[in-house]
N, C-alpha and C positions, 0 to 999 in steps of 0.2 A: 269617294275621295272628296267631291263637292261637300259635301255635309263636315267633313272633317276640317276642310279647308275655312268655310265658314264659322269652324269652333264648337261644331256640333256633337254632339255624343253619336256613336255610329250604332245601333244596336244589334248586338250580335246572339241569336240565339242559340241555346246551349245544345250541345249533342255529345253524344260519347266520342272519345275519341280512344285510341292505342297509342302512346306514346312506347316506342320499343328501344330508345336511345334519343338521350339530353346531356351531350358533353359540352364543358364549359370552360374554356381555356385565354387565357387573360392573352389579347394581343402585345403588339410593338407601344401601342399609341393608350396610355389612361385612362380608362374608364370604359375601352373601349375589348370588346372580347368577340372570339373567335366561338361561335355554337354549330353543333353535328347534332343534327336531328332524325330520326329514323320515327316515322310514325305511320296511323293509319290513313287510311286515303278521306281524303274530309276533314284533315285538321289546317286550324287557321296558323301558320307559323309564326306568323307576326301578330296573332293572338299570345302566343307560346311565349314570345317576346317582352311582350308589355303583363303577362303576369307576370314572369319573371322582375321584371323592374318594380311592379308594384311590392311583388316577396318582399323586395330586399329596401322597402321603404322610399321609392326613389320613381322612376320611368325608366323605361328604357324604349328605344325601334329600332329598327333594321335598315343598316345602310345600304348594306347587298344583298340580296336573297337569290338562292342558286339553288335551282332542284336536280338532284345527282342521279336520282332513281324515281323510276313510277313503275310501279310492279316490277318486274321480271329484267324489265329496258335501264339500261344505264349508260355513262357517260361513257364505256368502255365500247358501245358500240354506237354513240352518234358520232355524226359525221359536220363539216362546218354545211353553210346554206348554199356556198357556192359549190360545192358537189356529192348534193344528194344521194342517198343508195335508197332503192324503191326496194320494199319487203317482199316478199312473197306474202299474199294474203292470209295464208294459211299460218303466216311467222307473225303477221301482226297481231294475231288472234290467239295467241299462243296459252296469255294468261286465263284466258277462259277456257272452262273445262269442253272437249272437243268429244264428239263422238264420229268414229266410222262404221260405215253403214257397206251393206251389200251389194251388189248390181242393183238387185231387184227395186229397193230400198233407195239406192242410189235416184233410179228409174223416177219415182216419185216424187221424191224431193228435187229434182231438177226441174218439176212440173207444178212445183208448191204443193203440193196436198198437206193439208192438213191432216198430221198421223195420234196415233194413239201413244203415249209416252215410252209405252215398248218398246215400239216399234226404234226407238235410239236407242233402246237399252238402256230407258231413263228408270227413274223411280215413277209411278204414277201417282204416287202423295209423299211429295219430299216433306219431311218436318220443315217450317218456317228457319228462312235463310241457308238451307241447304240443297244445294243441285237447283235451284231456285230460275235458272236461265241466265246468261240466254247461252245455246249451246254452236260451237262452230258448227258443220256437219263435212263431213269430210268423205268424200269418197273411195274405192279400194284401190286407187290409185294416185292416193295423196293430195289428190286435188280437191281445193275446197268447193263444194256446192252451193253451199247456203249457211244461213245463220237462223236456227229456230229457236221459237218462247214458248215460253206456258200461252196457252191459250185462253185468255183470260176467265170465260165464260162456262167453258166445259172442262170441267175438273180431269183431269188424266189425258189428257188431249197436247198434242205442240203445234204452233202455227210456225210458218215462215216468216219471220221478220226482213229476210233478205235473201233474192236465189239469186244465181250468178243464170248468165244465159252458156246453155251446153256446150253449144257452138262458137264460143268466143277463143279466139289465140290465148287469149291473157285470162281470161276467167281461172280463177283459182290458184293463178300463177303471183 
């Protein structure tokens, strides 16, 4: 915004994005219009914004920007700041794909060990950007354990990126 403010060109590098919805509905007030955007996670809006102004010969920016959804989370279940609902961990983690494990299985990942991708019942060579990590790990009784990743180093391998401790009230909760 300093750079902008200054009159400066802001450079923005290019990346794919998913646009999955661009409605464009003329408001109350001239010149001025009401946009629904539905896209991939990584798109600039207010990028979206000023090409669209540039299309149409002219500028355009955004007066209000209002994000309604982020993955799976939407406006139908926030709440205002003044009374918070705290998730179950296991419900924050929802959009990533979760794997549940056995006692045994359980046993170790509560210990962090570094397992073999099987062992979650992973793939041990997922094709690029598939099952990729990071995974919740969930145990046989719903409660979440840990959060593991590809192990960068040894191919077919998952580390713990995050264990909860066993013994806690709230762990997993």
């Amino acid at each position: 915004h300093e750079i902008a403010r200054e009159g400066g060109e802001v450079e923005r590098a290019l990346r794919p994005v998913t646009v999955h919805r661009f409605d464009v509905t003329p408001a109350d007030e001239p010149g001025v219009y009401d946009v629904v955007v539905a896209c991939s996670s990584g798109t600039y809006v207010r990028t979206l914004a000023a090409d669209l102004g540039e299309a149409l010969g002219g500028g355009a920016h955004l007066r209000n920007l209002r994000r309604t959804a982020i993955g799976s989370f939407t406006l139908a279940e926030a709440h205002p700041l003044e009374s918070p609902v705290l998730l179950p961990m296991v419900e924050a983690l929802r959009d990533l794909p979760g794997v549940v494990v056995d006692e045994a299985t359980a046993l170790d990942v509560s210990h962090g060990k570094p397992l073999a991708a099987e062992a979650l019942g992973l793939d041990p060579d997922p094709a690029p950007g598939s099952g990729s990590g990071p995974w919740p790990v969930i145990g046989p009784d719903g409660r979440l354990l840990a959060v593991y990743e590809p192990h960068g180093d040894r191919p077919g391998r998952v580390k713990p990126a995050m264990v909860l401790a066993p013994d806690s009230p709230t762990a997993g909760r």
